[in-house]
Backbone as a printed PyTorch tensor [residue, N CA C, xyz], in Angstrom:
tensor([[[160.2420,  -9.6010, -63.1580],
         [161.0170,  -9.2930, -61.9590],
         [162.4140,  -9.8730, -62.0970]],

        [[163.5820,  -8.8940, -62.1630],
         [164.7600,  -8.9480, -62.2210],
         [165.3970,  -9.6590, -60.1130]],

        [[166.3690, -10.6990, -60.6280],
         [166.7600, -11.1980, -58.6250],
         [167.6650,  -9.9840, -59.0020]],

        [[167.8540,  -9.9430, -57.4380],
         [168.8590,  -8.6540, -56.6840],
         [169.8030,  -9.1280, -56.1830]],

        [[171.3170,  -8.5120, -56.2630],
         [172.5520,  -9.1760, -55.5600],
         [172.2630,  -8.9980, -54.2600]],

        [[173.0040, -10.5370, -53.6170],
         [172.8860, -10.4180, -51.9560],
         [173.8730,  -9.2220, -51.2830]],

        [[173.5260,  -8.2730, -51.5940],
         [174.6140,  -6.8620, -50.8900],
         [174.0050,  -5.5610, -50.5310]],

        [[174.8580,  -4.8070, -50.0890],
         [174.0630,  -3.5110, -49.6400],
         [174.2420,  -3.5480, -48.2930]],

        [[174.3940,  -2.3440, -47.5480],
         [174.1730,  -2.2130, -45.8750],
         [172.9060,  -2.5410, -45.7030]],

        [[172.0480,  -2.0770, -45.9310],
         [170.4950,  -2.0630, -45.5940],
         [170.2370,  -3.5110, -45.2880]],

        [[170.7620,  -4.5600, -46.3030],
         [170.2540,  -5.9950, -46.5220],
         [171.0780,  -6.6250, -44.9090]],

        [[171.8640,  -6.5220, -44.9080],
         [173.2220,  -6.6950, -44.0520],
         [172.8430,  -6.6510, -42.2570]],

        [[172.2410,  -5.0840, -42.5290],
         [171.9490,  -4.9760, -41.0280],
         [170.6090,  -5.7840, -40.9410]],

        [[169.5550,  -5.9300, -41.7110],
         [168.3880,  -6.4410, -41.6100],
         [168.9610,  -8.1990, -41.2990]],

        [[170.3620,  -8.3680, -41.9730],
         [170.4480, -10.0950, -41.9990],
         [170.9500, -10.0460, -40.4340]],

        [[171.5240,  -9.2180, -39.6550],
         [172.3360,  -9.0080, -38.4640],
         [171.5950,  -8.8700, -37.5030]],

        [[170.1360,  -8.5760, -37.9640],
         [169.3600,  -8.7340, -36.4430],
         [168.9220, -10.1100, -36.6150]],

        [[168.3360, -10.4630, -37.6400],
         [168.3870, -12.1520, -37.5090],
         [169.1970, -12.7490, -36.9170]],

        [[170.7770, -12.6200, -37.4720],
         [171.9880, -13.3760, -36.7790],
         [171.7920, -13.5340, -35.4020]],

        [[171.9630, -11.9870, -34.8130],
         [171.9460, -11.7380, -33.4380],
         [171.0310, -12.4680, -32.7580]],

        [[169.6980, -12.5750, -32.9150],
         [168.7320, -13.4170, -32.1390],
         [169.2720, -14.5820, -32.4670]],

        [[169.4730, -15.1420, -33.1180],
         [169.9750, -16.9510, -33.6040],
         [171.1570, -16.8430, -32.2120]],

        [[172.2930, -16.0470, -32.5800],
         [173.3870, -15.6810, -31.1400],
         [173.1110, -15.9800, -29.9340]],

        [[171.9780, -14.4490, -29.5650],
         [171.6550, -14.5510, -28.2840],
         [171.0740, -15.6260, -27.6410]],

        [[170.5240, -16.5200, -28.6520],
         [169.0890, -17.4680, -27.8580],
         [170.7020, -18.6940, -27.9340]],

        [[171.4700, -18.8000, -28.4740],
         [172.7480, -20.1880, -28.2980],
         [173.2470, -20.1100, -27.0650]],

        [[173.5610, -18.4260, -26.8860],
         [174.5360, -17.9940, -25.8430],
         [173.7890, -18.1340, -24.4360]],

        [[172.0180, -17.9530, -24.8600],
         [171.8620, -18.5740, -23.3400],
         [171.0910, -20.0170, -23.0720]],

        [[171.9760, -20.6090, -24.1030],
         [172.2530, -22.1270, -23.9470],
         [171.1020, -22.6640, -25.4190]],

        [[170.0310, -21.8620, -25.7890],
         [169.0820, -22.7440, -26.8530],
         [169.4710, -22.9090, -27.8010]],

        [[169.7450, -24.2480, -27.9720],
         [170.9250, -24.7510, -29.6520],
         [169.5400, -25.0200, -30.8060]],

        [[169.3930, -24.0560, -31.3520],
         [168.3390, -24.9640, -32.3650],
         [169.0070, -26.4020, -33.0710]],

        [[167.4220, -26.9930, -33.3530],
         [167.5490, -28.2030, -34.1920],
         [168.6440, -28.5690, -35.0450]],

        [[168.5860, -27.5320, -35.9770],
         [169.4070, -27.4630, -37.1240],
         [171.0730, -27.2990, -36.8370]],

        [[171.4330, -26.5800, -35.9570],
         [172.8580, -26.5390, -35.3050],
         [172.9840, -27.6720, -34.7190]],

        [[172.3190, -28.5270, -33.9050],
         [172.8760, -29.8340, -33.6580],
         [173.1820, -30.1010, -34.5980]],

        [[172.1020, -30.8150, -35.5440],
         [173.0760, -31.8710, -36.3530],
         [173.9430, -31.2370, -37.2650]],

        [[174.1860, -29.7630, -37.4780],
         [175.7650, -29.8310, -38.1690],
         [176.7020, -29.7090, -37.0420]],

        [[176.4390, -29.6370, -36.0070],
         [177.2190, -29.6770, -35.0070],
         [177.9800, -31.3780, -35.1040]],

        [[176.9420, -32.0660, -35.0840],
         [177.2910, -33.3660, -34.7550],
         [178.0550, -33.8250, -36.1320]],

        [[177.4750, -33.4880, -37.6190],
         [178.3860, -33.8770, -38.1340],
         [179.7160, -33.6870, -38.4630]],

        [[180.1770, -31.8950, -38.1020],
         [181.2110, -31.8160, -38.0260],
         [182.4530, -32.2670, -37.0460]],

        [[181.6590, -32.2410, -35.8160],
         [182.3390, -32.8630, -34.6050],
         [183.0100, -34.2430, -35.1070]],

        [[182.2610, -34.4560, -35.9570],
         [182.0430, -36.3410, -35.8370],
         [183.8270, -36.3850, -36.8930]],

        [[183.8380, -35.4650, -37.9900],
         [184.9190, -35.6660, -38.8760],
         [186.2110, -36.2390, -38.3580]],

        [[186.5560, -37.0920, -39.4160],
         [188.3180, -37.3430, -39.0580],
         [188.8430, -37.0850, -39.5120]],

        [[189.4010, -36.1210, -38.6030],
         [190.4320, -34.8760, -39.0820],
         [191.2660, -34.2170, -37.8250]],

        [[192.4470, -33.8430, -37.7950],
         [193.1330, -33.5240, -36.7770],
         [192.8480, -31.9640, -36.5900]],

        [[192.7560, -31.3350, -35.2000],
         [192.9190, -30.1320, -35.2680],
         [193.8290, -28.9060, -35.7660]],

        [[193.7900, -27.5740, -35.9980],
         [192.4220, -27.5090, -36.6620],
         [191.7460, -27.6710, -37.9380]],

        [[190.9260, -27.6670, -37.8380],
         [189.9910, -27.8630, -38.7980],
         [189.5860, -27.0400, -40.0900]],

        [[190.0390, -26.9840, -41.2130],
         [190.3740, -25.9600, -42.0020],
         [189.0840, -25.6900, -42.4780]],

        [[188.2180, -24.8100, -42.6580],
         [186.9370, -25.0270, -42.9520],
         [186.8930, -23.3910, -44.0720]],

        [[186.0760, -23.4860, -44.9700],
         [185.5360, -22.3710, -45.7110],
         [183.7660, -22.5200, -45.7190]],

        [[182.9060, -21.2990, -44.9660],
         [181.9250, -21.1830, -45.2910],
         [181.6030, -20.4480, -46.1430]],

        [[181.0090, -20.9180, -47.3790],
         [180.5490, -20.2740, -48.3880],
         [179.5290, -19.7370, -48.5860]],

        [[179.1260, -18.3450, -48.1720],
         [177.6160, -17.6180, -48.0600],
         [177.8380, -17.4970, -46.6550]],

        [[178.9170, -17.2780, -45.9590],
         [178.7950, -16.9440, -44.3960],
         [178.0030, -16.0040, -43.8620]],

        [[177.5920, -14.9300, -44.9480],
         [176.6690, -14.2710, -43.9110],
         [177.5890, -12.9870, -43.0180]],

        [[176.6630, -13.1720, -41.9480],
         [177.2350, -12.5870, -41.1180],
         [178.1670, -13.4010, -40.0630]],

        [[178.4050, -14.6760, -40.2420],
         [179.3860, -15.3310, -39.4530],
         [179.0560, -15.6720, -38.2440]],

        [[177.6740, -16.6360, -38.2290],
         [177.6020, -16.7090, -36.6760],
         [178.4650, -18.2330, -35.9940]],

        [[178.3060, -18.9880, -37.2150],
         [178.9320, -20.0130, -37.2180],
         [180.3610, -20.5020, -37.2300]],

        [[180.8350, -19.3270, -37.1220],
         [182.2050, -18.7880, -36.3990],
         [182.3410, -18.8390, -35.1390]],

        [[181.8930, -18.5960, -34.5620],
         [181.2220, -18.3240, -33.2360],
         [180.8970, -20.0850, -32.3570]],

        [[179.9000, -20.5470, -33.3610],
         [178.8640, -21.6020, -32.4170],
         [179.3700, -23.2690, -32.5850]],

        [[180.0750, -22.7470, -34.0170],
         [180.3160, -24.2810, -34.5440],
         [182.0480, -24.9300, -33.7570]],

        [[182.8380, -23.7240, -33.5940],
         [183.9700, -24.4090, -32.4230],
         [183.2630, -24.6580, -30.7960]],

        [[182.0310, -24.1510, -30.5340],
         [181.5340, -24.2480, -29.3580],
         [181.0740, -25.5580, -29.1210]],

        [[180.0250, -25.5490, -29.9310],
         [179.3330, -26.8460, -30.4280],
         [179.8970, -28.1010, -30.5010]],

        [[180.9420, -28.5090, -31.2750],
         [181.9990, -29.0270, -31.1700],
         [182.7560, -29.9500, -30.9270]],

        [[183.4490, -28.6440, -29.6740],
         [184.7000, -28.8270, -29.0190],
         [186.0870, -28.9910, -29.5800]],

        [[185.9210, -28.6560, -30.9120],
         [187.1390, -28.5650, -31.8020],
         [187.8250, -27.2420, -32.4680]],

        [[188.8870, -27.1640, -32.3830],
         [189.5610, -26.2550, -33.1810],
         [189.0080, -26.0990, -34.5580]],

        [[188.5530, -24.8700, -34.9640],
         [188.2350, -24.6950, -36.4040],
         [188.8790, -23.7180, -36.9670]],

        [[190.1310, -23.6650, -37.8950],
         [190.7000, -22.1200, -38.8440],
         [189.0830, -21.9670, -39.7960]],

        [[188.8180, -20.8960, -39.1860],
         [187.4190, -20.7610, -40.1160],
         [187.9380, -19.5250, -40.7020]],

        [[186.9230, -19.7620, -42.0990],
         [187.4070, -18.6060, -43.3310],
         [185.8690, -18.6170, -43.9020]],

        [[185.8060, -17.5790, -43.9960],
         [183.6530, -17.1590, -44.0910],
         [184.1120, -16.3420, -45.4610]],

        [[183.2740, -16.4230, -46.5560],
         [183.0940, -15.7080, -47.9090],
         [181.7030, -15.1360, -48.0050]],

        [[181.4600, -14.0650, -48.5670],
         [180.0930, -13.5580, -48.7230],
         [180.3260, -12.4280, -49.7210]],

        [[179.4560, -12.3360, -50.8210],
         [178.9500, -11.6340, -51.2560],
         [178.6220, -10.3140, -51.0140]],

        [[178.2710, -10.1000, -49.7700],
         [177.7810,  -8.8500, -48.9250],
         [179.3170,  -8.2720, -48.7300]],

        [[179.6140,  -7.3370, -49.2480],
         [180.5680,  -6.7690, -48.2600],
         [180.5150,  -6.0650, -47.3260]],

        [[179.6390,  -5.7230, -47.0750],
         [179.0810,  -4.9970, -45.4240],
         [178.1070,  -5.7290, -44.6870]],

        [[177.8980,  -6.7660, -44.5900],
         [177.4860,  -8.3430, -43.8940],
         [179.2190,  -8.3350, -43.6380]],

        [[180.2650,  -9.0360, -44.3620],
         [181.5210,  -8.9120, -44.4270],
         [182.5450,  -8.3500, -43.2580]],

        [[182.3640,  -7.2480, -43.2120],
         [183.2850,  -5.7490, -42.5770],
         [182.2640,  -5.9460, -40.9380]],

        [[180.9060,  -6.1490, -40.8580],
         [180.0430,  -6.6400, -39.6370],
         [181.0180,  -8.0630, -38.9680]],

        [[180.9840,  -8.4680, -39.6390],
         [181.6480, -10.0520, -39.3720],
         [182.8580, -10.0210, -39.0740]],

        [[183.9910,  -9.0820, -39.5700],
         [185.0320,  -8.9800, -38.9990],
         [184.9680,  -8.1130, -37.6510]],

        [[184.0280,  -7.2890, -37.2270],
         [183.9890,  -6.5230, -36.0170],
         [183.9090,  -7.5090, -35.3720]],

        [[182.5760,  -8.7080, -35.4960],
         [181.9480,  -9.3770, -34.3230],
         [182.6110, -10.2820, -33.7870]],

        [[183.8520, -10.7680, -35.0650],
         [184.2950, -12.3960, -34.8570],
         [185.2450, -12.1560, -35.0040]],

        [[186.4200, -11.0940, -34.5350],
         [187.7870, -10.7550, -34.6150],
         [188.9090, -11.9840, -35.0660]],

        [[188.6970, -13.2420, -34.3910],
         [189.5130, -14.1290, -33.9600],
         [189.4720, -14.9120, -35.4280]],

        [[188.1810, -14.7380, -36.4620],
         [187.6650, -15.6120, -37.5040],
         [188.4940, -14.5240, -38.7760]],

        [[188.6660, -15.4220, -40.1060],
         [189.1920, -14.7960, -41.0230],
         [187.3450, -14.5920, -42.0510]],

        [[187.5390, -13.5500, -42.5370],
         [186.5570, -13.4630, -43.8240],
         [186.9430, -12.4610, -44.9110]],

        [[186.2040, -12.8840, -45.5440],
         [186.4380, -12.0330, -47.2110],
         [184.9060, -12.0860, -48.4610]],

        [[185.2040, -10.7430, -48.5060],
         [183.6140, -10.2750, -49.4520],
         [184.2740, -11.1440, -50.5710]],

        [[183.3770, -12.1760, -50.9450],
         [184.0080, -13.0710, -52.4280],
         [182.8690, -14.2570, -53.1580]],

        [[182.9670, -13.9680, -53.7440],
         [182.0080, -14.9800, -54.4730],
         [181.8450, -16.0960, -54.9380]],

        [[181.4580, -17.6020, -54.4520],
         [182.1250, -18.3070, -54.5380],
         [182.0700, -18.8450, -55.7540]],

        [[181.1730, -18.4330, -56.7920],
         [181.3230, -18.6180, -58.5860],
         [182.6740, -18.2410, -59.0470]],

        [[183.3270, -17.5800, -58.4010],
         [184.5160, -17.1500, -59.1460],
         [185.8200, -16.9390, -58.1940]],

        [[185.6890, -18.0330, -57.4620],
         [186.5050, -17.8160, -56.6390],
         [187.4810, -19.2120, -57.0380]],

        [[188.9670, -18.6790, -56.8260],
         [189.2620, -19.7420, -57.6720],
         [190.4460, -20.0910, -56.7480]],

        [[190.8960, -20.9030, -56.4980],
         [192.4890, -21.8370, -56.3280],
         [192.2140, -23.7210, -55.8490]],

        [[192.4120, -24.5010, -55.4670],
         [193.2600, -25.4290, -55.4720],
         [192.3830, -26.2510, -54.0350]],

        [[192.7380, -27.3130, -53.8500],
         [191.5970, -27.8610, -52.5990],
         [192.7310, -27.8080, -51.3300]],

        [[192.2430, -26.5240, -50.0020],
         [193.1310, -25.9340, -49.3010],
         [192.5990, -25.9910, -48.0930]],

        [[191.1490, -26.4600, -48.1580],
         [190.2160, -26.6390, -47.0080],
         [189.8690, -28.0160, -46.8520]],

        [[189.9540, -28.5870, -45.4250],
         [189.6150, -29.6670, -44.9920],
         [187.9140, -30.3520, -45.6210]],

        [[187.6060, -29.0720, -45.0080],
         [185.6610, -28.7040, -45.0410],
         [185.2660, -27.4300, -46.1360]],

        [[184.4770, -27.5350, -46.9310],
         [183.7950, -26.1750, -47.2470],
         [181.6170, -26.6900, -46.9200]],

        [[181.7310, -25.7270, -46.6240],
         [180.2330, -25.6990, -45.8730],
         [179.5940, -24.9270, -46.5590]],

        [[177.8940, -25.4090, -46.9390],
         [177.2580, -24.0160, -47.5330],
         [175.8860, -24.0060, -46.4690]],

        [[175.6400, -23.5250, -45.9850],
         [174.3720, -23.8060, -45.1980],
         [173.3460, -22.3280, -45.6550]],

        [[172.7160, -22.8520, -46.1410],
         [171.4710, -22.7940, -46.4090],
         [171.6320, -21.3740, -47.2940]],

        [[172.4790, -21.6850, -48.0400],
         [173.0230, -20.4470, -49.4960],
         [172.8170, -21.5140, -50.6460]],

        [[173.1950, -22.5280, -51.0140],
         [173.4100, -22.9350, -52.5700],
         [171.7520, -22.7510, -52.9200]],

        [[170.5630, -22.6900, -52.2550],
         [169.1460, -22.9590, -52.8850],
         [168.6390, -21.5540, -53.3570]],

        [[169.9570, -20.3150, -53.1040],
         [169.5410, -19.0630, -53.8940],
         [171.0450, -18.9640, -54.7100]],

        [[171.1300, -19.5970, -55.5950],
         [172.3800, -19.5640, -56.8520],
         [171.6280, -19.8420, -57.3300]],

        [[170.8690, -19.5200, -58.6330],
         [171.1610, -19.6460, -59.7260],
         [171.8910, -20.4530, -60.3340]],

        [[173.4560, -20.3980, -60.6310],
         [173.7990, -21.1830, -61.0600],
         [174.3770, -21.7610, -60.1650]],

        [[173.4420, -22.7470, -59.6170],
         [173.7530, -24.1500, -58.5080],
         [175.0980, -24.8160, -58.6250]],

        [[175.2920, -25.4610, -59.6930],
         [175.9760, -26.1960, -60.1050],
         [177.5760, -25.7380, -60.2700]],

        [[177.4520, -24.5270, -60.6850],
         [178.6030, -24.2970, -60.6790],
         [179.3310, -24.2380, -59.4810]],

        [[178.0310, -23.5090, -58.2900],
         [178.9220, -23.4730, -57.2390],
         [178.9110, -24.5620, -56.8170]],

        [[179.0400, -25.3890, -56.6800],
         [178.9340, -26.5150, -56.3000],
         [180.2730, -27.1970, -57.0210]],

        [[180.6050, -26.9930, -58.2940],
         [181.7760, -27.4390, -58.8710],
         [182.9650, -26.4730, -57.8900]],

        [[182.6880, -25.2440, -57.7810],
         [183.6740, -24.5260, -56.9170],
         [184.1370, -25.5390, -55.5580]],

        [[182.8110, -25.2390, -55.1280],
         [182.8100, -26.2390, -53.3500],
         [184.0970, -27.1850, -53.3890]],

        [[183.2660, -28.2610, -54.5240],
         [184.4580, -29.4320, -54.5830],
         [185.7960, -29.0140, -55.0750]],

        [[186.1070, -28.3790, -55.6980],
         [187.6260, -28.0480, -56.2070],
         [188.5320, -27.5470, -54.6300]],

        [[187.5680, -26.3430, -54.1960],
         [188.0610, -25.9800, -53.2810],
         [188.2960, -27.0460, -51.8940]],

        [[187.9180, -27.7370, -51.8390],
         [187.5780, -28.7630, -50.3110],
         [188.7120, -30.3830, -50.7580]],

        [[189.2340, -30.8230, -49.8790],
         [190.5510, -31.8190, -49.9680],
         [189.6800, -32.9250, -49.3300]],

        [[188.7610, -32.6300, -48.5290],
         [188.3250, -33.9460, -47.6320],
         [186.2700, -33.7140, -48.0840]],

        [[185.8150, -32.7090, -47.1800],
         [184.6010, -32.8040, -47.2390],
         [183.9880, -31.6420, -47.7500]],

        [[182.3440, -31.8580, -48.1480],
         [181.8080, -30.9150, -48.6880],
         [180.1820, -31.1190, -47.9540]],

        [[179.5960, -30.1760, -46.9890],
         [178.5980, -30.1010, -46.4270],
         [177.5500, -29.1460, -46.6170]],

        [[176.5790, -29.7650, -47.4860],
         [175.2690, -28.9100, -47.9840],
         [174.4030, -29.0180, -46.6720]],

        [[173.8660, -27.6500, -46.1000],
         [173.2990, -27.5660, -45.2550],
         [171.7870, -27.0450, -44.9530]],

        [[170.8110, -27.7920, -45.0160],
         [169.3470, -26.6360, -45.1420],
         [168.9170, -26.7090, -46.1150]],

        [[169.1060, -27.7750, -47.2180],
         [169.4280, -27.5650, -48.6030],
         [167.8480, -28.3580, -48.9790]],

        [[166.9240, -27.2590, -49.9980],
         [165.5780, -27.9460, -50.4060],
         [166.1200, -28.5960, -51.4280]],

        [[164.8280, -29.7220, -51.6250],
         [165.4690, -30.8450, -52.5700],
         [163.8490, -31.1710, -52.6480]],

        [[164.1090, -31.8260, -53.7400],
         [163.1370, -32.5750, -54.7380],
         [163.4500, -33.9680, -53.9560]],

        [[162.7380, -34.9210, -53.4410],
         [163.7760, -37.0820, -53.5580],
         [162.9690, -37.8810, -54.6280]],

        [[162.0300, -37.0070, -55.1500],
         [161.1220, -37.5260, -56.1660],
         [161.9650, -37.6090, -57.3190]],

        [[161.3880, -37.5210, -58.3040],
         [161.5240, -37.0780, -59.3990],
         [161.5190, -35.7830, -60.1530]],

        [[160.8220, -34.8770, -59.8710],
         [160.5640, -33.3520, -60.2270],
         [161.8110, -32.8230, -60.2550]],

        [[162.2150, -32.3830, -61.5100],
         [163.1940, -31.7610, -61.6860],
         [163.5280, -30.3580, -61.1410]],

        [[165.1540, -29.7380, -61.0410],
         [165.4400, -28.9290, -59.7710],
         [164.3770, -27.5230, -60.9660]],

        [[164.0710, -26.8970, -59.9550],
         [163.5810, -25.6960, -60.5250],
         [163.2200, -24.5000, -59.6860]],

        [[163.2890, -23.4180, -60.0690],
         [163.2860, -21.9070, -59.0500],
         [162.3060, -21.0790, -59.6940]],

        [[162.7340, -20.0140, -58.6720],
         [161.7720, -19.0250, -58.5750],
         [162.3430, -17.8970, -58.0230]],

        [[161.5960, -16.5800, -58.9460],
         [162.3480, -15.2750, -57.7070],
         [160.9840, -14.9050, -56.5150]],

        [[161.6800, -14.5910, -55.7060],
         [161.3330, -14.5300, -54.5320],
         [161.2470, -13.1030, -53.6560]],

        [[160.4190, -13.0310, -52.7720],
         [161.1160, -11.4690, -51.6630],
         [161.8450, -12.4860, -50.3580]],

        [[162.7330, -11.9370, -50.2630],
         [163.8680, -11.9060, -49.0500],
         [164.0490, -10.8490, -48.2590]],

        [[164.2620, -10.4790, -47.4210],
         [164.8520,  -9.2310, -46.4130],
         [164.6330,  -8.1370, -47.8150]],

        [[163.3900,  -7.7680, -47.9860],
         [162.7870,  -6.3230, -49.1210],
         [164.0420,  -6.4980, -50.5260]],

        [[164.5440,  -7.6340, -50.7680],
         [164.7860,  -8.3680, -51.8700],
         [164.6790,  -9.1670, -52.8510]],

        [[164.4900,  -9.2610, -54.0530],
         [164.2870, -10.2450, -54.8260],
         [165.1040, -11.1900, -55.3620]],

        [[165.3170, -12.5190, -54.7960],
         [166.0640, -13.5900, -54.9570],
         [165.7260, -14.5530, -55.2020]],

        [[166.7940, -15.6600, -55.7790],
         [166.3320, -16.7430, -56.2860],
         [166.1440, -17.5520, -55.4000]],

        [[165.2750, -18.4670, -55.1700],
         [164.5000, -19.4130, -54.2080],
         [164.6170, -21.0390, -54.9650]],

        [[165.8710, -21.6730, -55.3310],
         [165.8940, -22.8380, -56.1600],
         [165.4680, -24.0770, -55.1210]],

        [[164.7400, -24.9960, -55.7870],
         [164.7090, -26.0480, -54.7880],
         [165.4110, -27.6550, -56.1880]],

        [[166.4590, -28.1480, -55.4070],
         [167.0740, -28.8310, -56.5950],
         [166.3900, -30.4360, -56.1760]],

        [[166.7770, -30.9030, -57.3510],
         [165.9190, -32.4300, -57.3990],
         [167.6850, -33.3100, -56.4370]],

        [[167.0860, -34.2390, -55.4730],
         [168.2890, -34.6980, -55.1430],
         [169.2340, -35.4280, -55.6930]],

        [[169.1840, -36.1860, -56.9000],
         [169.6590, -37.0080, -57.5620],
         [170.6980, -36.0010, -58.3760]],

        [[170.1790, -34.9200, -59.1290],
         [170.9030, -34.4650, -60.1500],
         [171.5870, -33.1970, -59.1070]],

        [[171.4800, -33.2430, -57.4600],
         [172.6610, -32.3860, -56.9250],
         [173.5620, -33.7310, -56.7200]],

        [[173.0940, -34.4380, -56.3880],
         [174.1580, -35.7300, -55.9930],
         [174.9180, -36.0340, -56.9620]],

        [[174.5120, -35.9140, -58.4810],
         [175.2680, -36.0170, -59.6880],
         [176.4080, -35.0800, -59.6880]],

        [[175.7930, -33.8410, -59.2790],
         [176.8540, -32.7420, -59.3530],
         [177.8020, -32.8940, -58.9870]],

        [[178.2580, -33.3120, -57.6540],
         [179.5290, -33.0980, -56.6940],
         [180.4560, -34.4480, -57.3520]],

        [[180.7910, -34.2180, -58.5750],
         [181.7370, -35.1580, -59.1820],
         [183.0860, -34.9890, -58.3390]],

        [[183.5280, -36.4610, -57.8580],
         [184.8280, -36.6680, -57.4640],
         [184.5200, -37.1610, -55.8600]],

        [[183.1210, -37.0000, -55.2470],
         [182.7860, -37.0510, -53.9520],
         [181.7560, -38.1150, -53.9260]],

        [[181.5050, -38.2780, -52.6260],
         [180.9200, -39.6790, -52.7160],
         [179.7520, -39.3860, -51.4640]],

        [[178.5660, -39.6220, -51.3890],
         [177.8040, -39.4930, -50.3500],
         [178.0130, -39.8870, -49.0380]],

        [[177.7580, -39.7120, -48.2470],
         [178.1690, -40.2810, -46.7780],
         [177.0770, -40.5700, -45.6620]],

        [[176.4290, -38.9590, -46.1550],
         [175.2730, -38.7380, -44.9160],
         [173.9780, -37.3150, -45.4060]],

        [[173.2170, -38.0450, -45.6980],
         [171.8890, -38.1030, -45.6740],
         [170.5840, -37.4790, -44.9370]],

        [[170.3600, -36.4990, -44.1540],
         [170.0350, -36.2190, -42.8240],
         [169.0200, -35.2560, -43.0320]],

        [[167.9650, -35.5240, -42.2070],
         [167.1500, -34.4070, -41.9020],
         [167.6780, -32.7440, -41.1740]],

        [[167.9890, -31.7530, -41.5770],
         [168.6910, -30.7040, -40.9560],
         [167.7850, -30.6820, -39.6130]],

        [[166.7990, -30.8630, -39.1200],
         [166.0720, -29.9630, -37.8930],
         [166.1560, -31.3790, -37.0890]],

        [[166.1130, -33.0700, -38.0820],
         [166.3020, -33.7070, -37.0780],
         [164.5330, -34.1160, -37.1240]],

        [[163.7590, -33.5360, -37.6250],
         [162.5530, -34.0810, -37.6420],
         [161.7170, -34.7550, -38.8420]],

        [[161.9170, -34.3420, -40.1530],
         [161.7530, -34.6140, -41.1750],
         [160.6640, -33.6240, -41.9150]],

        [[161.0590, -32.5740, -41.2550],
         [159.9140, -31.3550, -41.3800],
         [159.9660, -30.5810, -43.3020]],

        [[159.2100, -30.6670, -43.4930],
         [159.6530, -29.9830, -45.0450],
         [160.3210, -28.4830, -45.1690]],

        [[160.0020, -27.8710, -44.4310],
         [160.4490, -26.2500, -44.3580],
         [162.0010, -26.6200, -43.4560]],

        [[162.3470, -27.6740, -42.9310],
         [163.3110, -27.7320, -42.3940],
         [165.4670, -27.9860, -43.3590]],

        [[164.6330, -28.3720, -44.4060],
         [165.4290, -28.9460, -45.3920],
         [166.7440, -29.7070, -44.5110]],

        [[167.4950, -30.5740, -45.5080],
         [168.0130, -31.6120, -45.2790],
         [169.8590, -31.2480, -45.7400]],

        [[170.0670, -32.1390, -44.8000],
         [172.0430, -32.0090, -44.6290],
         [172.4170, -33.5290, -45.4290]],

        [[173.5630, -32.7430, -46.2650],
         [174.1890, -33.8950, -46.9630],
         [176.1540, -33.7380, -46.9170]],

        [[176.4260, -34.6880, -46.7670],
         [177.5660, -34.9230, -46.1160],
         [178.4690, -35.4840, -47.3310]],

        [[179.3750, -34.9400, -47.7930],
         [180.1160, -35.7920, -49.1520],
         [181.7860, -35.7000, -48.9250]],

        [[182.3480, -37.0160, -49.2320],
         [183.5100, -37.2120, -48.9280],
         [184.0510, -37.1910, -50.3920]],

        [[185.2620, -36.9910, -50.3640],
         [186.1650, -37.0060, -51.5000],
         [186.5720, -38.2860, -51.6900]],

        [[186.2500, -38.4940, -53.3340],
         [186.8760, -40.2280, -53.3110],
         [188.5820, -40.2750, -54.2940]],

        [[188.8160, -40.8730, -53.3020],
         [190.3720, -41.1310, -53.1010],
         [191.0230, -42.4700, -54.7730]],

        [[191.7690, -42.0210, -55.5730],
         [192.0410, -42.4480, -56.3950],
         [193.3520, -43.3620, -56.4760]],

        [[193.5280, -44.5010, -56.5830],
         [194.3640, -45.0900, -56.2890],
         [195.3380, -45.1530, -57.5310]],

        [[196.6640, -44.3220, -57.2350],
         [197.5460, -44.8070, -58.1230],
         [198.1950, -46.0120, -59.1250]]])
């Protein structure tokens, strides 16, 4: 079994009724687990408004939407996805938000974002690591893995293809030590259960600051 690129209308609208229920149930007030605490850790940043942020694997962009709500802060949000019709959805829904069909393996310039965020995308790359070298190049202050399965043992990171929305994708679960190795130049901060409970299907938020080099 060959994985399948995250694209296509078909995949898109199937990811958009998901979105939408995640939407509707915020909008009439039910914040899941998992949106608190990136709520709280982004809120928490020191950083002046706004808040330059790149989500990487945005999706359909709901977090455009929930995460200036959530908040209470100004966010220039800039959403990347793979999907380009997830993409072209996301610019209808979230007019006010910037996005672009792009990949973040090969996406290339200079650290221009306060924040880059991946929530709950780096555990279907393949090549993990690289994106993850992207993340950090791209990001000046922070880098927030979100949802992210992990090994805290020892068991080295390892995957699997998978079905997704009538897709076959990679399903990686990485060992935590050798993602923590990865994000060279950054420094850990925060540690966190994503749902807030310590649930295994819930996976866990990690918070990494850029370490500052003294002339």
């Amino acid at each position: 079994m060959k994985a399948d690129k995250w694209r296509g209308a078909e995949l898109a609208l199937r990811q958009w009724g998901a979105a939408k229920d995640d939407l509707d149930a915020y909008r009439r007030g039910r914040v899941g687990d998992s949106w608190k605490t990136l709520g709280r850790i982004v809120g928490a940043l020191d950083a002046p408004d706004p808040l330059a942020m790149l989500d990487a694997g945005c999706g359909l962009g709901a977090a455009s939407e929930i995460l200036p709500d959530l908040t209470g802060r100004q966010i220039d949000y800039w959403g990347i996805d793979t999907n380009w019709d997830a993409i072209y959805i996301a610019q209808d829904e979230f007019p006010e938000a910037h996005f672009l069909p792009h990949d973040i393996l090969t996406m290339t310039g200079t650290a221009v974002f306060d924040l880059v965020l991946s929530n709950g995308t780096v555990n279907h790359i393949h090549d993990w690591k690289k994106a993850l070298e992207r993340m950090a190049t791209l990001s000046a202050r922070w880098v927030i893995l979100h949802r992210l399965w992990v090994y805290v043992d020892d068991t080295p990171t390892s995957g699997l293809i998978r079905e997704a929305y009538n897709c076959s994708v990679w399903h990686m679960r990485l060992n935590e030590g050798e993602m923590t190795e990865a994000m060279q130049g950054f420094r850990l901060v925060e540690n966190v259960s994503s749902d807030g409970q310590d649930a295994p299907e819930g996976g866990r938020t990690y918070l990494f600051e850029r370490m500052i080099t003294k002339a």
